[in-house]
C-alpha positions in Angstrom: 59.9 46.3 25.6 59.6 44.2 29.1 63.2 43.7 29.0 63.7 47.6 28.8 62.0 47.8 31.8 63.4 45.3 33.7 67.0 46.5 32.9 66.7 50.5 32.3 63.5 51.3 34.4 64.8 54.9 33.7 64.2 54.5 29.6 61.1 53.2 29.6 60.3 55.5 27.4 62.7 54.9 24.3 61.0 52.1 22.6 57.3 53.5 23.2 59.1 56.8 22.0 60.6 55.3 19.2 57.7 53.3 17.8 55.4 56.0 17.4 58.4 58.8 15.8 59.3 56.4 12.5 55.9 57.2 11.8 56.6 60.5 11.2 58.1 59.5 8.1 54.8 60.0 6.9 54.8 63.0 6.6 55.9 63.1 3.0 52.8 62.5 1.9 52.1 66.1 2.9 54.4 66.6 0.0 53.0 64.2 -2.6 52.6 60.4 -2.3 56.2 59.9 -4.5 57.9 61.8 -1.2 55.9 59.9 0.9 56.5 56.5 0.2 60.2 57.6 -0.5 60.2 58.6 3.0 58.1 56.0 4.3 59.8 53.0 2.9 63.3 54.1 4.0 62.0 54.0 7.3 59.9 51.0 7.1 62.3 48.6 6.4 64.7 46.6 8.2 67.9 48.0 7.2 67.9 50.7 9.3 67.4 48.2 12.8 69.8 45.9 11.4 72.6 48.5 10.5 72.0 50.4 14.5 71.9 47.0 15.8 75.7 46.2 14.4 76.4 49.5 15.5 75.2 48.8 19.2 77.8 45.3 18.6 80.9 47.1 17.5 81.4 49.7 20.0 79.7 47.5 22.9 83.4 46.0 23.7 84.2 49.6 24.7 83.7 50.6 28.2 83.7 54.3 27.2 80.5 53.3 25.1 78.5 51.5 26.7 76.0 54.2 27.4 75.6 55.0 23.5 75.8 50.9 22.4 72.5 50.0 24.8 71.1 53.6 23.0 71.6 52.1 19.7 70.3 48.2 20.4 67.3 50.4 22.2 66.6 51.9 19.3 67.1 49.1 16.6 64.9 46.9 18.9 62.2 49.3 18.9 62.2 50.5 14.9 62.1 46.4 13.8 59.2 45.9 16.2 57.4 48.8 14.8 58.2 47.8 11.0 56.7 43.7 12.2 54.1 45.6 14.0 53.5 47.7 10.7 53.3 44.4 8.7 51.2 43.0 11.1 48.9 45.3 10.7 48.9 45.1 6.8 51.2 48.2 6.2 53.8 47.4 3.7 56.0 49.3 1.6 54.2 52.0 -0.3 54.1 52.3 -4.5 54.3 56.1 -5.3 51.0 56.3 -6.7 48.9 56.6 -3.2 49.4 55.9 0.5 46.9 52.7 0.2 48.7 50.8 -2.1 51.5 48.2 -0.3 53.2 45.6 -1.6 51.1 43.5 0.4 48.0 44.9 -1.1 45.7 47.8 -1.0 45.1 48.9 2.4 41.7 50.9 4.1 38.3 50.8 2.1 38.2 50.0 -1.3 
């Protein structure tokens, strides 16, 4: 995120931006907690940052692109700090059953 800064002063606000919006993923469980974690785990995983970070890489070498390929390393920067920051925090990939239980345990008071 400092490096953002430094660079794009003007962007500042893409990763901060970004790393609260993949939460929205959460949503689903509006739905039922099957949709939810659906929802959740497709976004809380690091496929998505590592497929927009080869992106950024394959179109960086053109000029015409440039623009879009520091969007895309922006953004995959930002989604695998929020799914470390999620893990962190004891957040892992939801079972269908509830919201509470991760694989890396049950989460919130038992």
């Amino acid at each position: 995120m400092t490096a953002t800064v430094v660079w794009y002063p003007a962007w500042w606000w893409v990763p901060l931006a970004g790393f609260v919006l993949f939460d929205l993923s959460a949503l689903g469980y509006l739905r039922s907690p099957a949709i939810g974690a659906w929802y959740y785990n497709g976004i809380h995983n690091y496929t998505g940052p590592a497929l927009a970070a080869a992106a950024a890489l394959v179109i960086a070498p053109a000029p015409a692109q440039e623009g879009l390929s520091t969007v895309l390393a922006l953004i995959a920067c930002s989604w695998a700090f929020h799914v470390g920051v999620d893990r962190m925090l004891g957040f892992g990939l939801k079972y269908f059953d509830a919201f509470t239980h991760t694989h890396l345990g049950r989460i919130g008071r038992t």
